[in-house]
N, C-alpha and C positions, 0 to 999 in steps of 0.2 A: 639295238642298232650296233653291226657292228665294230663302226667307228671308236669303240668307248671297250672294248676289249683287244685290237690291235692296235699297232704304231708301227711306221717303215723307219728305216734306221739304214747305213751304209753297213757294210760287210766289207772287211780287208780282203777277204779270200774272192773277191769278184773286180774282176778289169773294169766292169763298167753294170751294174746291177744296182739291186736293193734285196732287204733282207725284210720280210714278211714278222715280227713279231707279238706274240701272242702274251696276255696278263694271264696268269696262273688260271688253270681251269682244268677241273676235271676230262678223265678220261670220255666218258660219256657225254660231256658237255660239249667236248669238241666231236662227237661223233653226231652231235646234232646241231652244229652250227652251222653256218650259211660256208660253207669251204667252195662249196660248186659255185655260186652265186660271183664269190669272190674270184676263183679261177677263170671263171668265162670271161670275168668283167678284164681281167687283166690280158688275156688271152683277144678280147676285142680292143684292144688297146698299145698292142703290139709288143706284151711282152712275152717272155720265151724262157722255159725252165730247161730247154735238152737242146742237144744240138747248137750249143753256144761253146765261147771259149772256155766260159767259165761258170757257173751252177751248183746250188749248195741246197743243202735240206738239212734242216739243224730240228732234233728232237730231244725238249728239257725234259726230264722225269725229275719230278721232286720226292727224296730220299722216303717221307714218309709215306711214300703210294707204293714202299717195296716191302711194306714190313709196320710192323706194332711195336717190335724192338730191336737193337742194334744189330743185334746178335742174326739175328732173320732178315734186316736190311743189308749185311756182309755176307749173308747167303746169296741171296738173290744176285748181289755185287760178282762175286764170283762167280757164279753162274753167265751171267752177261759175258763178263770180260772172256770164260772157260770159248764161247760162243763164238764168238769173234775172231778168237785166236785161232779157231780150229775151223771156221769158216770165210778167215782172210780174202783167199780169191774171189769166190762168190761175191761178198763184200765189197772187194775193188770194182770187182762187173758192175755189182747192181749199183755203185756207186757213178762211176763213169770218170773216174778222175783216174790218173796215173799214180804209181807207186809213190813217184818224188811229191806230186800234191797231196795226194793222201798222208804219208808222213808230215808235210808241212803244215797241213790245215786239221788234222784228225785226230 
């Protein structure tokens, strides 16, 4: 059920929303969990992730899903962040938020 793997919670970065949060789960786990189930239900229920003032997508990766040792978890680290930096715009797009929010919430 999966009442007993998420909890909603408020979100400062949202005028007036909720924040969808997930207990620690594998990569794979969550590629087979009820996610549609859950979207349509909210989606029939009148809620709305685009097209609003305000909308967030928050993704935890826990440290040890990057690596066996630290040394290869600072790799991968750098890697990400290398990522980001040098595909910033894109990022704001696929994001949908303005520079000033992005800086404020990011």
């Amino acid at each position: 059920m999966h009442d007993e793997h998420i909890y909603i919670k408020t979100d400062g970065s949202l005028d007036d929303g909720m924040e969808i949060v997930t207990h620690p789960m594998s990569l794979e786990y969550h590629k087979d969990f009820c996610w549609e189930d859950i979207m349509h239900h909210a989606v029939r229920l009148g809620y709305r992730s685009h097209q609003t003032s305000t909308c967030g997508l928050h993704v935890h990766v826990n440290r040890d899903s990057l690596g066996e040792y630290r040394e290869e978890q600072d790799e991968v680290i750098s890697r990400i962040l290398y990522f980001v930096e040098h595909h910033w715009n894109e990022i704001l797009k696929f994001s949908r938020r303005s520079e000033y929010a992005m800086n404020r919430w990011s």
